[in-house]
C-alpha positions as CSV (number, residue, x, y, z in Angstrom):
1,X,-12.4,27.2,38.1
2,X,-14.8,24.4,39.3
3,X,-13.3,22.9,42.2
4,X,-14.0,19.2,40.5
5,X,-12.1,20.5,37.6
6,X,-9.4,21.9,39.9
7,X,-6.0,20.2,38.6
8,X,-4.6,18.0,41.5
9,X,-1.1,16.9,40.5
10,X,0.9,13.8,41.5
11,X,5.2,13.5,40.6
12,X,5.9,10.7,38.3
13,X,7.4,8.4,41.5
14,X,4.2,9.0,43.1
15,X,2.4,7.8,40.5
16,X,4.4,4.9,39.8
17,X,4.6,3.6,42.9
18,X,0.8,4.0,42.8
19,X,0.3,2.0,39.9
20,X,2.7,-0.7,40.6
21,X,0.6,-1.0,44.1
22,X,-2.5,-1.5,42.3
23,X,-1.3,-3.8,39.3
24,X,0.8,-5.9,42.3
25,X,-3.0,-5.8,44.7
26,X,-4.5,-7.1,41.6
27,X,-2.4,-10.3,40.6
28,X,0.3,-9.2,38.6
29,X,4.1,-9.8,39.4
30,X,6.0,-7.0,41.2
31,X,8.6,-6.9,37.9
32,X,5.4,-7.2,35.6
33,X,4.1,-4.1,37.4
34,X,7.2,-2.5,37.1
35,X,7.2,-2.6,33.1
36,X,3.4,-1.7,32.5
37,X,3.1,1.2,34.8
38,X,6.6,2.3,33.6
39,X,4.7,2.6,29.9
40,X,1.8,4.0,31.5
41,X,3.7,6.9,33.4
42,X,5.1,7.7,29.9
43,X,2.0,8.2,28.3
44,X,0.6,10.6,31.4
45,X,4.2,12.9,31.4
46,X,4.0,13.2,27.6
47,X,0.4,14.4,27.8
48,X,-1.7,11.7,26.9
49,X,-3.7,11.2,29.1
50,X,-6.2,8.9,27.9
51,X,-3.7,6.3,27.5
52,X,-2.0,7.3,31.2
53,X,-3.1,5.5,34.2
54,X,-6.3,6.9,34.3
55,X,-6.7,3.5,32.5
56,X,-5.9,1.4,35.7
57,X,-10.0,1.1,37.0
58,X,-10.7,-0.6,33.2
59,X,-7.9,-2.7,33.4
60,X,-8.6,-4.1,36.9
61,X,-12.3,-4.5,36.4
62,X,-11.3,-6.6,33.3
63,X,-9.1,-8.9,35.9
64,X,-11.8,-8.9,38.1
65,X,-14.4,-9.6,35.4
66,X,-11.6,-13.2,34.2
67,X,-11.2,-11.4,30.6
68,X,-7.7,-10.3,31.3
69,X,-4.8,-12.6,33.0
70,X,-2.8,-10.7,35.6
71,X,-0.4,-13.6,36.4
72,X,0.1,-14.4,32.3
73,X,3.8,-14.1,31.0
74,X,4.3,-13.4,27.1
75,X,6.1,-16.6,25.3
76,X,8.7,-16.5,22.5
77,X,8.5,-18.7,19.6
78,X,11.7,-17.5,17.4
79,X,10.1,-18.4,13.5
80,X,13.2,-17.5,11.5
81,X,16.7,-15.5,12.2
82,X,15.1,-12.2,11.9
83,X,11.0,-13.0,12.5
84,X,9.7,-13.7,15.8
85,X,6.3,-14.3,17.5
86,X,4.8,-13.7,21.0
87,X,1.9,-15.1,22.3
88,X,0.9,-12.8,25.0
89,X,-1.2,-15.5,26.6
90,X,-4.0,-12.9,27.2
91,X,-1.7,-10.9,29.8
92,X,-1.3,-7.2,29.5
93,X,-0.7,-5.9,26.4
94,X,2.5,-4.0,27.7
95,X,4.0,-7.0,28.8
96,X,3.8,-8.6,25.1
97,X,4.5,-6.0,23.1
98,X,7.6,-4.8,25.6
99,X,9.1,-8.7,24.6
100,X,8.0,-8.3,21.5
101,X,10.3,-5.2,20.7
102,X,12.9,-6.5,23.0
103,X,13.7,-9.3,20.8
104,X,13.1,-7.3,17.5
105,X,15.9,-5.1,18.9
106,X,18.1,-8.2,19.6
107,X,17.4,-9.7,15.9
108,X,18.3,-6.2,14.5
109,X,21.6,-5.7,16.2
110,X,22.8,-9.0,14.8
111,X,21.2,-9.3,11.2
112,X,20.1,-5.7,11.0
113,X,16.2,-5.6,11.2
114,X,14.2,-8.0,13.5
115,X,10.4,-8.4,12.8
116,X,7.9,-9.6,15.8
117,X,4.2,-10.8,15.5
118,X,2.2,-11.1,18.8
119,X,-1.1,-12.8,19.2
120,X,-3.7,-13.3,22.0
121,X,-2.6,-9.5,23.4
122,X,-4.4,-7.2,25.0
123,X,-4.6,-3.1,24.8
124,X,-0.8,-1.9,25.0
125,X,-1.7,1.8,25.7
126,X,0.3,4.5,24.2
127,X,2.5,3.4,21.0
128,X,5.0,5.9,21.6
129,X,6.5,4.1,24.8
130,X,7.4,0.7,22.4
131,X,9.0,3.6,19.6
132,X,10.9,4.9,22.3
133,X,12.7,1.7,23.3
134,X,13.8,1.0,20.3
135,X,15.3,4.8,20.0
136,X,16.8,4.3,23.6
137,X,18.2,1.0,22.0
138,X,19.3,3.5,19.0
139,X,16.9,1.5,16.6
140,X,14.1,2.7,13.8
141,X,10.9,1.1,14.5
142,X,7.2,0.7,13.0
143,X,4.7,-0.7,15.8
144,X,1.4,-1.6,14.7
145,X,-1.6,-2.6,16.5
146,X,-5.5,-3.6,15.7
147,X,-8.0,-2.7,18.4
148,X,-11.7,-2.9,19.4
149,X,-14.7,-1.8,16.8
150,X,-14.9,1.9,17.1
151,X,-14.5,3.1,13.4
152,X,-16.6,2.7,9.9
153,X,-15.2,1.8,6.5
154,X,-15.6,4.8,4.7
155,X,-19.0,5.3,3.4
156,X,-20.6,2.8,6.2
157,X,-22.4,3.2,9.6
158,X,-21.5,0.5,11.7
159,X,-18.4,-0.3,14.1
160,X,-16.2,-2.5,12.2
161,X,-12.6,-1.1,12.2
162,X,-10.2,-0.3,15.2
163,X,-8.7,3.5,16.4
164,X,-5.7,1.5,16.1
165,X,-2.7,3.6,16.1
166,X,0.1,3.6,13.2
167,X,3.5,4.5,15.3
168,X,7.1,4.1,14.0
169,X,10.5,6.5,14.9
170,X,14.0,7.1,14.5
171,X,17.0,8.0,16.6
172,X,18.8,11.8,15.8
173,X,22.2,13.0,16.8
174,X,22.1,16.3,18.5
175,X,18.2,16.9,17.6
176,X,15.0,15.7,19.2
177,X,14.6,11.6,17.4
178,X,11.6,11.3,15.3
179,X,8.5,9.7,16.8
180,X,4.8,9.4,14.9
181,X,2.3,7.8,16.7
182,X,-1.2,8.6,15.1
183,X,-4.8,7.4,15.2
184,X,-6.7,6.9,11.6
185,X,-9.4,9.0,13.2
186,X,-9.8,12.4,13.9
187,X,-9.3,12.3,17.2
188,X,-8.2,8.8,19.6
189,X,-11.2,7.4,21.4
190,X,-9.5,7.6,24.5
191,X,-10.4,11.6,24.6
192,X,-13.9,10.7,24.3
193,X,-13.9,8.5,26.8
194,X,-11.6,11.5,28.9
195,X,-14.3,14.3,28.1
196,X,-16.9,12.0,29.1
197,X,-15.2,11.8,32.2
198,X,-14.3,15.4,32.7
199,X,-18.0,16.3,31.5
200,X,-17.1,18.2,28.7
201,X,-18.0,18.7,25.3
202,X,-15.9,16.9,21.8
203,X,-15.8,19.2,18.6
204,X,-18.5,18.3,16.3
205,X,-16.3,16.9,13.7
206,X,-14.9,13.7,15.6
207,X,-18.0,11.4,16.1
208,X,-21.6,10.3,14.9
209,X,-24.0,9.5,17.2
210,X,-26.1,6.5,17.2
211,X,-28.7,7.6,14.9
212,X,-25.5,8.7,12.7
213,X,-25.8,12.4,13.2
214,X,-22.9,14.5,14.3
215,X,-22.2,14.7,17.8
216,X,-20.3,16.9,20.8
217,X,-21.7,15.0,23.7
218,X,-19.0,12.5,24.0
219,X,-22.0,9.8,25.7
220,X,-23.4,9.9,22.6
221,X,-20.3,9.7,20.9
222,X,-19.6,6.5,22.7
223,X,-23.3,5.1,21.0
224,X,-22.1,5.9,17.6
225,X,-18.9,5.7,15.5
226,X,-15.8,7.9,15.4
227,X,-15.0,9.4,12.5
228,X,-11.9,8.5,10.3
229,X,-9.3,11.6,9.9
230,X,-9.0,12.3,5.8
231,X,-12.2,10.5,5.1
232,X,-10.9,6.9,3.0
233,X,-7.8,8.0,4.1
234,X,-8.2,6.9,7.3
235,X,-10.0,4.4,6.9
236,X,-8.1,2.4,4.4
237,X,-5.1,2.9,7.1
238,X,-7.3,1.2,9.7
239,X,-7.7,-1.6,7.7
240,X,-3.9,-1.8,6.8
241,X,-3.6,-1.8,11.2
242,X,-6.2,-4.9,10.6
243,X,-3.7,-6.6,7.9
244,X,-0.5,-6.3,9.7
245,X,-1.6,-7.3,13.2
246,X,-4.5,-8.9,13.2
247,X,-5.1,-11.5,10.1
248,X,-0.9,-11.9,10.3
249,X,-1.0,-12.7,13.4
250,X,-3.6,-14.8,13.9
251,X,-5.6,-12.8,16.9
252,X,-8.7,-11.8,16.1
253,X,-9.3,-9.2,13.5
254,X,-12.5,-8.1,11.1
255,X,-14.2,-6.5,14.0
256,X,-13.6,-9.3,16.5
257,X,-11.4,-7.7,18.7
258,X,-13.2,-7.6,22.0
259,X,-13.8,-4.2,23.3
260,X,-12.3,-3.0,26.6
261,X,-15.6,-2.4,28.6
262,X,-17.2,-6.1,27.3
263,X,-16.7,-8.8,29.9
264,X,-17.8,-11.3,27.8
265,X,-14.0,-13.0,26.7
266,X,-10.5,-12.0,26.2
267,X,-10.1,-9.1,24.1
268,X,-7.3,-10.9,21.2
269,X,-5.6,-8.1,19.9
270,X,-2.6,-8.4,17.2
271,X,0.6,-6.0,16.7
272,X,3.5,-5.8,14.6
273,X,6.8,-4.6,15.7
274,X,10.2,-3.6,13.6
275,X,13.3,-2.7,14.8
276,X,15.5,-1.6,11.9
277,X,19.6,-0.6,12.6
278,X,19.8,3.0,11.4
279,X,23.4,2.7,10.5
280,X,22.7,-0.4,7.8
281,X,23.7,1.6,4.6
282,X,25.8,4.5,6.0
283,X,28.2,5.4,9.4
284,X,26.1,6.0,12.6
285,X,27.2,9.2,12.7
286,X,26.3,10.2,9.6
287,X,22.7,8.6,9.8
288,X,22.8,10.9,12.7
289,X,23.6,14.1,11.1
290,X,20.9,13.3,7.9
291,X,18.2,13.1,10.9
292,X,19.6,16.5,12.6
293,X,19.4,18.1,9.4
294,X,16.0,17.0,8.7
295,X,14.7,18.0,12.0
296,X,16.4,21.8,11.2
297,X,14.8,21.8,8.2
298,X,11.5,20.9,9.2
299,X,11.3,23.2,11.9
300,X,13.1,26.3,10.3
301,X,10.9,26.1,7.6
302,X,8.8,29.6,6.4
303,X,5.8,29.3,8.7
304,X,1.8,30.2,7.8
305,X,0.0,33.4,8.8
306,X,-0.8,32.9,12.5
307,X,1.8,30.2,13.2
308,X,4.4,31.1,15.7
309,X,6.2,27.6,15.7
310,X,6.6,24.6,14.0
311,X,7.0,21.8,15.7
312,X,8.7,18.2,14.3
313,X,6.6,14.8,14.8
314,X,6.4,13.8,18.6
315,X,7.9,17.5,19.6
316,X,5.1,18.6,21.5
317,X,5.0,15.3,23.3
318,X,8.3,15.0,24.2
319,X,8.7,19.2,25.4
320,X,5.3,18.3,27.6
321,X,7.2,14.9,29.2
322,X,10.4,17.6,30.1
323,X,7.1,19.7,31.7
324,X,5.2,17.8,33.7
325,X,8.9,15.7,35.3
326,X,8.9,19.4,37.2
327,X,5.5,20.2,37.7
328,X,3.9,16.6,38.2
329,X,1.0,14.6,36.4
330,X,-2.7,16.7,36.2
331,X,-5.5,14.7,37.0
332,X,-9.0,16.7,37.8
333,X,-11.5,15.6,41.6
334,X,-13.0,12.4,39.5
335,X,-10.0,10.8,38.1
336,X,-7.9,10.5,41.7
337,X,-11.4,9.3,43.3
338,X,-10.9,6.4,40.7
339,X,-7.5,5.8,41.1
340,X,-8.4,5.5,44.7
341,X,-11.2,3.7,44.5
342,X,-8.8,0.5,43.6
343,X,-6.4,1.3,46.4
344,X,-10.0,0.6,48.4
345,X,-10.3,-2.1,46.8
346,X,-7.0,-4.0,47.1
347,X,-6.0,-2.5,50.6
348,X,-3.7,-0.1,49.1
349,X,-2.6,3.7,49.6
350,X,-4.3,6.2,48.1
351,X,-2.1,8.1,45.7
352,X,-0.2,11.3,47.0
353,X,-0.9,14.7,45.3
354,X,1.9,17.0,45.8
355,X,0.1,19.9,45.0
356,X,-2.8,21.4,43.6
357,X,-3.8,24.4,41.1
């Protein structure tokens, strides 16, 4: 293996106490820094790496650049019983959208489904990480979000629509709970922007160029579009992502959500968050037993020539997060030169590998 593709690997404490260095280096409250690099850990230990902290260097140069508050807290402004909204005030995403599903959880325990708007947020990283805390709160949840240009409407050429991801979950009994989280595209523009930084090639099916010719050179990929999964599938979804967060919240939508690597003002993304009491038409337990039985069926089901498992929504994710708590977080030569680049730049230490292979 090329040595700059070597994996180097750091344990989950390492590389939250990493992160929280940085984020606290960089403006943001220790207990701040504690929640955000909490989601972002989640997202590296159940694989997804583009969402992991190998997005700490954009984050920080956006601080740096005045686009993106460090010190901003999230504010609650309670609308009805059950309907909420958070202004996140331009702070990190994680910050409003963790408040935002805290209090949906709080509306739903009492009145049995608590709905929360946020406004002026920024990227929130992986959805999964808001799904699962409403599971660990034993709540359902949908979490919507809209997001930077990246996408066409079906049968255009230009950026107009967001990858934004459509997420939602459900608690299970003795089975793994239920958790979606899904671009519109083919594939998530974070692993465009990974294989760019890895140096490595994209299938051919995920994004145009910027002459609107298929592409596997992610660089390229980056000029043009991505593509939508299912064709107007996808992209009618993206533009449901648009509906629910961004013209119902009141953050920018339409393709005026600022994109992540454009210093010129705050980015204004929307989401949506649900929290919904599973046990609102039948006991707990049974509610429990339904979702254990779906599970079995789903992955006992006859399987296709070739296919030696199937595997329920989130499955993979969550058997990878049990993985890499053992083995530690991969990251290849150029990603930990990053990472420590902003310890450089803040005074901090540079993050400890525990082992490499």
């Amino acid at each position: 293996m090329d040595s700059a593709q070597e994996k180097q690997y750091v344990s989950a404490d390492a590389a939250k106490k990493f992160t929280i260095s940085i984020l606290t280096g960089n403006g943001v409250s220790p207990q701040n820094a504690s929640v955000i690099s909490s989601c972002l850990i989640q997202a590296d230990l159940r694989g997804v790496d583009t969402h992991g902290t190998n997005r700490i260097p954009s984050y920080m140069e956006r601080i740096r650049q005045g686009v993106l508050d460090a010190t901003a807290n999230p504010v609650l402004n309670q609308i009805t019983p059950v309907v909420a909204q958070i202004d996140g005030r331009n702070g990190f995403g994680f910050l409003a959208a963790h408040a935002g599903m805290t209090r949906a959880i709080e509306m739903a325990r009492e009145f049995g489904i608590g709905m929360v708007s946020v406004k002026h947020s920024n990227h929130f990283g992986m959805s999964a990480w808001i799904v699962q805390q409403a599971i660990d709160a034993g709540m359902m949840s949908l979490v919507f979000t809209n997001s930077s240009p990246a996408l066409p409407v079906w049968g255009g050429r230009e950026k107009l629509m967001g990858v934004s991801p459509i997420a939602c979950g459900a608690p299970a009994g003795k089975e793994k709970p239920f958790i979606l989280d899904m671009a519109p595209s083919v594939a998530a523009r974070g692993k465009i922007y990974k294989a760019a930084r890895r140096g490595e090639k994209i299938p051919g099916d995920w994004a145009l160029d910027g002459e609107g010719r298929p592409t596997d050179d992610p660089r390229s990929a980056l000029e043009g579009v991505m593509l939508p999964m299912g064709g107007p599938k996808g992209s009618a979804l993206a533009v449901m992502m648009d509906v629910f967060s961004g013209v119902l919240s009141g953050s920018a939508f339409a393709g005026h959500v600022t994109g992540p690597y454009d210093p010129s003002k705050p980015a204004d993304v929307g989401h949506f968050l649900v929290a919904i009491k599973p046990d609102l038409f039948m006991e707990l337990d049974e509610f429990k037993q339904r979702m254990d039985y779906l599970y079995q069926r789903v992955v006992g089901s006859d399987k296709m020539a070739g296919v030696e498992r199937v595997y329920y929504p989130g499955e993979i994710e969550q058997i990878t997060h049990a993985e890499r708590l053992q083995t530690g977080i991969p990251y290849v030569e150029a990603e930990i030169a990053a990472l420590n680049g902003e310890a450089d730049k803040v005074g901090a230490e540079h993050v400890v590998v525990s082992r490499t292979g």
